[in-house]
C-alpha positions as CSV (number, residue, x, y, z in Angstrom):
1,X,39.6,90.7,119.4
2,X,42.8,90.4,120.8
3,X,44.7,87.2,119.9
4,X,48.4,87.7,119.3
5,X,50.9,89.9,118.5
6,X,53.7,90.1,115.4
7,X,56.3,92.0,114.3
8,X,56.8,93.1,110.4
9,X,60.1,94.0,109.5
10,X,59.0,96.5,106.2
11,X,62.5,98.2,104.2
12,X,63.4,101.3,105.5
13,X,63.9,100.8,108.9
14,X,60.3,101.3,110.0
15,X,59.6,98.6,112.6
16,X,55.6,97.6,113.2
17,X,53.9,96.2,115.7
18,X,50.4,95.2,115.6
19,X,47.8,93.5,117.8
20,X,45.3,91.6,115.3
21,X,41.9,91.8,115.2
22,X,39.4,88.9,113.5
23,X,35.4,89.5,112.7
24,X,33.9,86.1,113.3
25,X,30.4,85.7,113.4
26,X,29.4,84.7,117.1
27,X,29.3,80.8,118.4
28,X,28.1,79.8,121.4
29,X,30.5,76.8,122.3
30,X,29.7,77.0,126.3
31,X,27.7,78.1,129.0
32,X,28.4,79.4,132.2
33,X,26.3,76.7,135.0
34,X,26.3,75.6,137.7
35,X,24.2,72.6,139.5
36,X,21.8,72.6,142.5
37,X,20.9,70.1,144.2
38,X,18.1,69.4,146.3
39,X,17.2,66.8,149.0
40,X,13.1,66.2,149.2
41,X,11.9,64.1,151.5
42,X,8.8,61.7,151.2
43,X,5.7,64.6,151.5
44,X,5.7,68.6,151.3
45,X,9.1,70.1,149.9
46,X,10.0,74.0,149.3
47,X,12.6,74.8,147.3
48,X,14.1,77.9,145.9
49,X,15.8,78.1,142.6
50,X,18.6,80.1,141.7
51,X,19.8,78.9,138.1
52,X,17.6,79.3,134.6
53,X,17.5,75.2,133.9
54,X,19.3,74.3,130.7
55,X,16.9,73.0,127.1
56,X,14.5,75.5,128.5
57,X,13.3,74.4,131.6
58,X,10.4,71.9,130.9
59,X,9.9,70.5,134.5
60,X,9.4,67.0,132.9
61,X,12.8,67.1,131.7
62,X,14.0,67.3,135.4
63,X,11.1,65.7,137.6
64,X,10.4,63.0,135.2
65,X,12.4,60.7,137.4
66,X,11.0,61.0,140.4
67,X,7.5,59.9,142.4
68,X,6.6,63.7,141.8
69,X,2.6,64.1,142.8
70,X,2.5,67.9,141.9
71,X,4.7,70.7,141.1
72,X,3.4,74.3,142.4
73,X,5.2,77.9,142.3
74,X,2.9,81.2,142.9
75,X,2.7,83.7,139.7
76,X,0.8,86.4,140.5
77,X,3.3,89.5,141.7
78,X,0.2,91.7,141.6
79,X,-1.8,89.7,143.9
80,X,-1.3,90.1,147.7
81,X,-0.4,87.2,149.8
82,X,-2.2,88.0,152.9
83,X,-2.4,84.4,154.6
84,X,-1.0,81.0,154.1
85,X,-2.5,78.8,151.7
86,X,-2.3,74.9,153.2
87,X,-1.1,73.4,150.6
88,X,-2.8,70.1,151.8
89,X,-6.2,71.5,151.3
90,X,-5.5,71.7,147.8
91,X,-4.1,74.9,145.6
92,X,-6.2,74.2,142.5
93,X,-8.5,77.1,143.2
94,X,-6.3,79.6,145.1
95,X,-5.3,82.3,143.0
96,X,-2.4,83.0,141.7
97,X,-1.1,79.5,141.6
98,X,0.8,77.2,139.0
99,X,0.4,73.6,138.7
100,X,2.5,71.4,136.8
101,X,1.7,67.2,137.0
102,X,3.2,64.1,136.0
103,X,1.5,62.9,132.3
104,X,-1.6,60.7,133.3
105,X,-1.8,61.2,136.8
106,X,-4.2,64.0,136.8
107,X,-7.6,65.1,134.7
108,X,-6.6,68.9,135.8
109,X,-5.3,71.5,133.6
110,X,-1.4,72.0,133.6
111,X,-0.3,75.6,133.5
112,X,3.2,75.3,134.5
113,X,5.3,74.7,131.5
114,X,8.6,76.3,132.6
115,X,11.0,76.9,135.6
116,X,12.4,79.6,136.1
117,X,15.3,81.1,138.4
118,X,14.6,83.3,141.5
119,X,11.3,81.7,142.1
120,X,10.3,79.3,144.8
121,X,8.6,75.9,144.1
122,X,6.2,73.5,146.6
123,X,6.8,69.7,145.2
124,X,4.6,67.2,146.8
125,X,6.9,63.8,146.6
126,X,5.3,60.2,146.7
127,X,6.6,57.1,148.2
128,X,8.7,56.5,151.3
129,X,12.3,57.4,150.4
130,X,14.6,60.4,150.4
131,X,15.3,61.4,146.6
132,X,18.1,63.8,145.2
133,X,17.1,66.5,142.8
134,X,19.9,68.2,141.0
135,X,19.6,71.0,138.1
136,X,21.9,72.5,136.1
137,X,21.6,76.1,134.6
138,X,22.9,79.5,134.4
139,X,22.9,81.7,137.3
140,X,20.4,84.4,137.5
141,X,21.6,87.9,139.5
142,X,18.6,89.9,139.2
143,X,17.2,92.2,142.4
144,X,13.4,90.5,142.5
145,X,11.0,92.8,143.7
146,X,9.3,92.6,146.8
147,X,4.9,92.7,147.0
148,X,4.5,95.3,149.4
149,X,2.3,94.1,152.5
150,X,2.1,90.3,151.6
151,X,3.8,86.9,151.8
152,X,6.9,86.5,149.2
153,X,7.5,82.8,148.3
154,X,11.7,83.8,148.1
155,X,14.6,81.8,149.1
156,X,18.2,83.3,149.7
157,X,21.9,82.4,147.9
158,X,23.5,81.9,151.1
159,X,27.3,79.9,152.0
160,X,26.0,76.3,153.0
161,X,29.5,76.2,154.7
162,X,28.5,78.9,156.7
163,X,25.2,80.4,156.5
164,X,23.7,83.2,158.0
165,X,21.3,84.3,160.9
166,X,17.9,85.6,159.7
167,X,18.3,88.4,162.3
168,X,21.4,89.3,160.5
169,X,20.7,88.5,157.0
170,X,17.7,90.7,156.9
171,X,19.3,93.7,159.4
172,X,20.1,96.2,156.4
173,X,16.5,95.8,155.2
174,X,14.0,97.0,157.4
175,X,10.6,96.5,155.5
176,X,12.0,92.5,155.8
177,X,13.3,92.9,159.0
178,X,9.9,93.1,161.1
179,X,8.2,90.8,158.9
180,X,7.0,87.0,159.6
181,X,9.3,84.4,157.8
182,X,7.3,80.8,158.1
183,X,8.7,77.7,156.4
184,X,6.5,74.6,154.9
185,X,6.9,71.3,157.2
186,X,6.7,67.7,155.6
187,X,3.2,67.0,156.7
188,X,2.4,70.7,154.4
189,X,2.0,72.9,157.5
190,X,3.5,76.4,157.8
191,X,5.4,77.0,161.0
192,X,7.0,80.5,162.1
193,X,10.9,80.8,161.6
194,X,12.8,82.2,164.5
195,X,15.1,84.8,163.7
196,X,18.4,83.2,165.4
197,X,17.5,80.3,162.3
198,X,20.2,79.6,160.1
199,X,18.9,80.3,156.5
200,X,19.0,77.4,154.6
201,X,20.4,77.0,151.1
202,X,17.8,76.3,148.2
203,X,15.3,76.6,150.4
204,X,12.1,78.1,149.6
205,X,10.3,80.5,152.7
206,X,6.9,82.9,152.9
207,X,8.8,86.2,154.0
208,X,6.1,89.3,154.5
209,X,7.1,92.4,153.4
210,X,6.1,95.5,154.7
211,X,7.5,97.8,151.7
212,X,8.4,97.3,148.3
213,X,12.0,96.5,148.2
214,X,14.3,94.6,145.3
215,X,16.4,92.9,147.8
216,X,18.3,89.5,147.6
217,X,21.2,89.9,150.1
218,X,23.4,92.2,151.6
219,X,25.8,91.8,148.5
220,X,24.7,93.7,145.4
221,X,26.9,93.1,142.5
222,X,26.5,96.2,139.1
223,X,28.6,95.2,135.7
224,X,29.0,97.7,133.0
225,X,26.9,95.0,130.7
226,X,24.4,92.5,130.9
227,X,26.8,90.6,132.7
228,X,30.2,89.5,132.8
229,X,30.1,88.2,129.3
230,X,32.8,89.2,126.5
231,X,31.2,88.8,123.5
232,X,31.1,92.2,121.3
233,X,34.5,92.7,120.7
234,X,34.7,94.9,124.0
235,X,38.0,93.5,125.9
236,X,37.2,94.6,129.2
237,X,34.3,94.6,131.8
238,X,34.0,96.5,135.6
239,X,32.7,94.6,137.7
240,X,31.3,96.1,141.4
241,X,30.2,94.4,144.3
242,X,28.5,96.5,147.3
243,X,28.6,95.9,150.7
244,X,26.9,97.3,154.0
245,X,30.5,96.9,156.3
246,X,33.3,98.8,154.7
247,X,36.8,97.2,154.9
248,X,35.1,93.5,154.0
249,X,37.5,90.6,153.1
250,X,35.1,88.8,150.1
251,X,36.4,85.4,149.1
252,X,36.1,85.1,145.0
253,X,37.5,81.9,143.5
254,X,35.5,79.6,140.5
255,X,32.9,77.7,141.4
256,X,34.0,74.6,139.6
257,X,38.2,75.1,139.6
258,X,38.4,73.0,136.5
259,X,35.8,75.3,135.0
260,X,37.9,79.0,135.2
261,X,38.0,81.6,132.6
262,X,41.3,83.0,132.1
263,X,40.6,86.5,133.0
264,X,43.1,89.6,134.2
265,X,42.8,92.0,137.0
266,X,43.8,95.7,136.9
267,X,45.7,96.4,139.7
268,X,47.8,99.6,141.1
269,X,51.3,99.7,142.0
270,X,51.9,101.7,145.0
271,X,55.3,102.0,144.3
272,X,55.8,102.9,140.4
273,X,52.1,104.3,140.6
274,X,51.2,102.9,137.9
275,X,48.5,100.4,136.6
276,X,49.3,97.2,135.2
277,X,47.3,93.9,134.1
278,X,47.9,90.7,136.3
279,X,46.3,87.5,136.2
280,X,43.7,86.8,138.1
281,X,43.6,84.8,141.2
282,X,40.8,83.1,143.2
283,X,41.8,84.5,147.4
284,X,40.7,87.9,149.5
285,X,39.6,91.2,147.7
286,X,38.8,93.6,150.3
287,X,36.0,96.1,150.1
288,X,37.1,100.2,150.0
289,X,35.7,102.8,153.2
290,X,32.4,102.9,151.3
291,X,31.5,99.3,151.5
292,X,32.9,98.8,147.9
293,X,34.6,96.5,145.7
294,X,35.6,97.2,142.0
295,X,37.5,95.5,139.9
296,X,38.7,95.7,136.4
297,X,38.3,92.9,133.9
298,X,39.9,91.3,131.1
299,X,40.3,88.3,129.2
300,X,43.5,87.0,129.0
301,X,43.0,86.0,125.0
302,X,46.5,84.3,124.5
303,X,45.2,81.8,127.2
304,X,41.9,81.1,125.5
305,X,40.9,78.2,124.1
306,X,37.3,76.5,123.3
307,X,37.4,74.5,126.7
308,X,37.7,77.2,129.1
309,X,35.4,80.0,127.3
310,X,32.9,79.9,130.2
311,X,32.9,79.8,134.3
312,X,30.9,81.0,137.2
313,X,32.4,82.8,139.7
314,X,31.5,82.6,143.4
315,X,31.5,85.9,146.2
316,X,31.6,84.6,149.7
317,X,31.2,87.2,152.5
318,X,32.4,86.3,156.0
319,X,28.7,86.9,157.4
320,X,27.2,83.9,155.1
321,X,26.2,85.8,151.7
322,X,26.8,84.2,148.3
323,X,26.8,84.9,144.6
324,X,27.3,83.5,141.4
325,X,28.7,85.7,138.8
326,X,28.4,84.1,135.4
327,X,31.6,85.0,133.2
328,X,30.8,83.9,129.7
329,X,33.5,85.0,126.8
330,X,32.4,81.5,124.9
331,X,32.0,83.4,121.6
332,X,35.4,84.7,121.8
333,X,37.3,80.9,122.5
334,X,35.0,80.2,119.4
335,X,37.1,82.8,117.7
336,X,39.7,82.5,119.0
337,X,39.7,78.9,117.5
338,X,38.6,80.0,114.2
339,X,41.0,82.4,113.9
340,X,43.9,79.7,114.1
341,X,42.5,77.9,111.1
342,X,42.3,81.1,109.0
343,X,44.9,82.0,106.8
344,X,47.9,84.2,108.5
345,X,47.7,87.7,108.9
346,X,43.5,87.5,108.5
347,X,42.2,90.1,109.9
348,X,42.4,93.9,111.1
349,X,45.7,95.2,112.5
350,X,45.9,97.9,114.9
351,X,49.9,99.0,116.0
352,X,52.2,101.8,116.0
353,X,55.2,103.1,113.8
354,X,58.2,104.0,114.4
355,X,60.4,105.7,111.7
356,X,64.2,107.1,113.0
357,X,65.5,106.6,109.5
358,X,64.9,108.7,106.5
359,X,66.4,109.2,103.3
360,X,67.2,112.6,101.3
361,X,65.1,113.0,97.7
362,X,68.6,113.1,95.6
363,X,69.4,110.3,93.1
364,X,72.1,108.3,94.4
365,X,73.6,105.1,92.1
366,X,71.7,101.8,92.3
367,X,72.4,99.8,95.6
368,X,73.7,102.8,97.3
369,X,71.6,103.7,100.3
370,X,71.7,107.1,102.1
371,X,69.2,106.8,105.1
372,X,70.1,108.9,108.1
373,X,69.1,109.2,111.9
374,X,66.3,111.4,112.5
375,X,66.9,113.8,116.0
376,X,63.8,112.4,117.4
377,X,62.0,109.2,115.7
378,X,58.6,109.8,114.5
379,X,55.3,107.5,115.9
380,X,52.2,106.9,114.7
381,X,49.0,104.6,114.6
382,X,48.6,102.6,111.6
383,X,45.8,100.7,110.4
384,X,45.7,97.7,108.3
385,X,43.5,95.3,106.9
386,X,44.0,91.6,105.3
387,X,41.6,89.6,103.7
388,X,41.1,86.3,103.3
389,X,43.1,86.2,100.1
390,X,46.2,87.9,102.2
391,X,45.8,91.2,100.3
392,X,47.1,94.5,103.0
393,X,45.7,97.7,102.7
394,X,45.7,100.7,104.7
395,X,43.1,102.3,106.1
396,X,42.6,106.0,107.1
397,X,39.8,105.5,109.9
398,X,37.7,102.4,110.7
399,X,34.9,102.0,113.0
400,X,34.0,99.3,115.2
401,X,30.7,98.6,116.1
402,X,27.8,96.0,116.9
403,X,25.1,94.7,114.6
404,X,22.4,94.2,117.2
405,X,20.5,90.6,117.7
406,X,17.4,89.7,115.3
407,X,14.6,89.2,117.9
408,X,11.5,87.5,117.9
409,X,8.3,87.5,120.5
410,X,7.7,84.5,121.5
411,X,4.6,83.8,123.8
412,X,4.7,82.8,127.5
413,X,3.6,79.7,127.8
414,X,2.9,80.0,131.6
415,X,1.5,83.8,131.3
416,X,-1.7,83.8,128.6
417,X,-1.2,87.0,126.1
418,X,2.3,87.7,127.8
419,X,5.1,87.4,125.2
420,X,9.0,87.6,125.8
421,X,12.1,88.3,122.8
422,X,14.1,85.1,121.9
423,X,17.1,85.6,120.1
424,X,17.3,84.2,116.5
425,X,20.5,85.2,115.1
426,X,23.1,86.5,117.6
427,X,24.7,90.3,117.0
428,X,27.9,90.5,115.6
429,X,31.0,92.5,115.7
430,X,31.5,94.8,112.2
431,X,33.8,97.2,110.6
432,X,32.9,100.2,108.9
433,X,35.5,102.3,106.9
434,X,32.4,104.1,104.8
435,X,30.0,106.5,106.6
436,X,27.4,105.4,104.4
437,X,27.1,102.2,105.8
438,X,26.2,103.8,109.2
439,X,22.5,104.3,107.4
440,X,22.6,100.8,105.4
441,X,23.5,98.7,108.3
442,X,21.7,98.2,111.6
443,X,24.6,98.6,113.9
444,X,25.0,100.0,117.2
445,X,27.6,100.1,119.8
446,X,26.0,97.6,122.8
447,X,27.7,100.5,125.3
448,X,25.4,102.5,124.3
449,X,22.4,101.6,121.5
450,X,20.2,104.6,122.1
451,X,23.0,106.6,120.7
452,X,24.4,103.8,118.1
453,X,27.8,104.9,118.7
454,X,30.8,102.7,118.1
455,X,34.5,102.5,118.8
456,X,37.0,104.9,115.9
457,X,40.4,103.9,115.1
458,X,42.1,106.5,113.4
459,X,45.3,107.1,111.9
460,X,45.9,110.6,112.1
461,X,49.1,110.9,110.5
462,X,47.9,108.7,106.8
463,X,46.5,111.9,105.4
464,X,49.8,113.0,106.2
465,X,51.5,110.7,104.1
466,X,49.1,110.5,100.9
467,X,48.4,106.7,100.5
468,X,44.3,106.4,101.2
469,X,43.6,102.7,101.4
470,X,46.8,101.8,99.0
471,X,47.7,98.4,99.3
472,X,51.1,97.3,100.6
């Protein structure tokens, strides 16, 4: 990874310049979050939830606070919705349906151990007072997927500043846009939604479906990863948001402004034509004649540090839409900070040389020099490496390339005989200057792991010049 940049002054005239490189096992020293918070009122509540909650999500961790009579959410994608359940008339029995209650309050089976983003949630709240709910977690982007011809318990990430119509909201989806929306009352009764409603934030609503669709919003944001995270030694990300009006002004800017990751933008100058890195700055980015917004990404390394490794940015579209784009380069502040307690020099250096001095075979008398101007300076890529013990040698050809994650299935607690991967130790950036150890190792480029390919750096003039892996 990128984190500085010196200048070696060798004899001969040959001038260096490298950018330095360290291999750091992976840290996790942030997270990108934000917080949502909720209002409920005294009786039936319906709220969506757009963030994976933080220590894994028990609801007692979050709801242990408050009057809570009973915590619902329907999980059953397979089933189809075709009426209403009143939730008053009890949703023990109904299908589909997960309960979770306070300890003692109930002899009933709990079977919802978990919350989870993108999913809507019916809390039933005791006594007579207004309570705040807030939770904090990472921001989930995923399209959900619609049940074709049924109810959908879904909510929508919308501007609370400004939010949008239904009418409008739902206009580029037409399987949504003839549906029923209906939205849970206090006293637990369903009640139609007009389309001219403002969509309310965090709240949760029954939207029919007519077709299977994956939408969320008129915005669709694509990354050339899992996310906008920069943790595999890759320095920069593309980022692409989608939009049905072309020409769109979309507001970005961090969601928490003390809570920005120093990131750069690749921009085009109209009048050198050429492309340059600039940082970037929360305002305007306007989308292209197809609707379309991409952007170029970098972090800015010399910048980082371990307190600003992690941020969530937010898209705003004049018509009411919102996202949260986590941007998570955590493991590389880690490294960052590592790599100023190692010793100097640690680590793999990537520049180019520049020789416009040579001097002629011929013995000439001790102290005497006879180095002349070349007609046109020679330059090359070198590659070197330092190890802990400040030791240099060159090296003809290295690649760069990603141990992958050791996973384990874990079971579901909320889904019987369903199982999901959690990570136990974190993939790692690693060099290889052997081929053999393209067979020993279990690495794979994260671009691209079907292939296992991984980033060469080559220096095709060392043959040239005889030393193999000599040291300096």
């Amino acid at each position: 990874m990128l984190l500085h940049r010196a200048v070696f002054r060798p004899p001969v005239s040959i001038l260096l310049f490298f950018s330095v490189f360290t291999l750091t096992s992976p840290l996790t020293a942030q997270t990108p979050v934000v917080t949502q918070t909720f209002t409920l009122h005294p009786g039936w509540n319906a709220v969506y939830l757009e963030v994976d909650p933080l220590n894994g999500g028990a609801p007692a961790d979050w709801f242990g606070d408050l009057p809570v009579i009973a915590l619902w959410t329907h999980h059953q994608p397979e089933s189809r919705v075709q009426f209403i359940d009143d939730p008053n008339a009890g949703l023990w029995n109904r299908p589909g349906w997960r309960v979770w209650v306070p300890a003692g309050t109930a002899d009933r089976a709990v079977n919802l151990h978990r919350l989870q983003a993108q999913r809507g949630y019916l809390i039933e709240l005791g006594g007579d007072q207004r309570r705040r709910l807030s939770i904090t977690g990472r921001p989930v982007n995923r399209q959900p997927k619609w049940q074709a011809r049924a109810y959908n318990l879904r909510g929508f990430p919308v501007d609370a500043a400004a939010p949008p119509r239904f009418r409008d909201y739902f206009a580029a989806e037409p399987a949504l846009a003839a549906g029923e929306v209906v939205r849970l009352q206090r006293d637990g009764q369903w009640e139609p939604v007009n389309p001219n409603s403002l969509i309310e934030p965090g709240v949760a609503y029954w939207v029919y479906a007519g077709n299977a669709v994956d939408f969320s919003g008129p915005l669709r944001q694509t990354v050339d990863a899992e996310s906008l995270s920069f943790f595999d030694g890759g320095n920069t990300r593309r980022l692409s948001i989608q939009n049905p009006v072309p020409g769109r002004a979309l507001t970005l800017s961090w969601a928490d402004p003390n809570r920005g990751v120093p990131i750069m933008v690749r921009a085009f100058n109209a009048e050198t034509a050429e492309h340059s890195w600039r940082p970037f700055l929360p305002g305007s980015y306007t989308t292209d004649s197809q609707g379309r917004l991409d952007l170029r990404l970098a972090v800015d390394r010399d910048a980082l540090n371990g307190d600003n490794g992690a941020g969530v940015l937010t898209v705003l579209e004049p018509e009411g839409t919102r996202l949260w784009l986590p941007v998570d380069a955590s493991d590389l502040a880690a490294a960052v900070t590592r790599a100023k307690r190692a010793p100097a020099h640690q680590g793999l250096w990537v520049g180019t040389v520049t020789i416009n001095q040579v001097s002629h075979h011929e013995p000439v008398a001790e102290g005497e020099s006879r180095l002349e101007s070349v007609g046109r300076p020679l330059q090359y890529r070198l590659l070197v490496h330092v190890d802990a013990a400040g030791n240099a040698r060159l090296l003809k050809q290295v690649v760069q390339m990603w141990r992958r994650a050791e996973l384990e299935s874990v079971s579901d607690p909320d889904n019987p005989g369903d199982t999901h991967l959690q990570v136990v130790q974190p993939g790692e950036t690693v060099l290889l200057t052997d081929k053999r150890g393209f067979y020993r190792l279990s690495v794979v480029d994260r671009r691209n792991e079907t292939r296992g390919l991984g980033r060469r750096r080559r220096n095709g003039q060392l043959q040239r010049f005889g030393d193999h892996g000599g040291r300096l």
